[in-house]
C-alpha positions as CSV (number, residue, x, y, z in Angstrom):
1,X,54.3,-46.0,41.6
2,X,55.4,-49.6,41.6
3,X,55.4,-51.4,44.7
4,X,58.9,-52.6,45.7
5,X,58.4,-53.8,49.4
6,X,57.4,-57.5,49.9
7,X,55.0,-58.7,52.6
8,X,57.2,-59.7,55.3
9,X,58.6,-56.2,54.6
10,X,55.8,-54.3,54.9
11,X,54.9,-56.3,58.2
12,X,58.1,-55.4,60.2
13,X,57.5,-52.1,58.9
14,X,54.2,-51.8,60.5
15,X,55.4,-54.0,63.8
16,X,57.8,-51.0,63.8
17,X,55.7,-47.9,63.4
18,X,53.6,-49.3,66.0
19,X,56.1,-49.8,68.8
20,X,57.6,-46.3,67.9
21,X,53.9,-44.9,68.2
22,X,53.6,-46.7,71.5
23,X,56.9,-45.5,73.1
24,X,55.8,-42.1,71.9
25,X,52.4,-41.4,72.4
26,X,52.0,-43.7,75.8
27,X,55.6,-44.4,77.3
28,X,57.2,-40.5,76.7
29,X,54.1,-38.9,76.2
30,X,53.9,-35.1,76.7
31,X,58.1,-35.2,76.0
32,X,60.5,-34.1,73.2
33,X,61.3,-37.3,73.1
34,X,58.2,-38.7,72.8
35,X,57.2,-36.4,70.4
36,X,59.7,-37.1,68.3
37,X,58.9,-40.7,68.3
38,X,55.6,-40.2,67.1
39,X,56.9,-37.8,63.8
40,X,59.5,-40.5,63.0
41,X,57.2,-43.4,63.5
42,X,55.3,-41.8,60.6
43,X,57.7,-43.3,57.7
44,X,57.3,-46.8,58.8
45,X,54.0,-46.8,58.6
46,X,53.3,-44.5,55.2
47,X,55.7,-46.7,53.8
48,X,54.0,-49.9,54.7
49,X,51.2,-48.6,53.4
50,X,52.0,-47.5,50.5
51,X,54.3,-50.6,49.8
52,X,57.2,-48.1,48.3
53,X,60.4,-46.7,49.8
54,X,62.2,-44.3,48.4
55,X,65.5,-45.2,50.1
56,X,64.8,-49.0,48.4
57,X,64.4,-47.5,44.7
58,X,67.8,-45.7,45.2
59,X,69.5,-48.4,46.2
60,X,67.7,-50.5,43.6
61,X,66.9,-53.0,45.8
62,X,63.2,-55.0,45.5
63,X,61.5,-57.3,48.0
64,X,58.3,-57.7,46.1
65,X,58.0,-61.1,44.8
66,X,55.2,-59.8,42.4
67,X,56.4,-58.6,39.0
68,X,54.4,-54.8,38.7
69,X,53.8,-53.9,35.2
70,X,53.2,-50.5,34.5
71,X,50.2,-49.5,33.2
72,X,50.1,-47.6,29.6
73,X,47.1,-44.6,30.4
């Protein structure tokens, strides 16, 4: 896959799943509520890892400053 999330991206992303992870597993923990935190605080984070969002490559928008090449295997 080719990266299409910038740095500063990625960065807010994490910021994000964190504070989601905190409200959920600390602030409402034992709730629905704070369950449900925790689930969606997983997207943030897998896609700051991963440095790809789907929702970015159908809108066709790019925050990477780094040209990706794809590799020919």
């Amino acid at each position: 896959m080719i990266a299409n999330m910038g740095l500063f991206d990625r960065l807010i992303r994490l910021l994000l799943a964190a504070v989601l992870l905190y409200l959920g597993l600390v602030f409402y923990a034992q709730t629905a509520l704070g369950i449900g935190l925790a689930i969606v605080a997983l997207i943030p984070l897998l896609t700051a890892v991963v440095g790809v969002c789907p929702l970015y490559r159908l809108l066709g928008i790019r925050t990477c400053s780094i040209k990706n090449s794809s590799s020919n295997l």
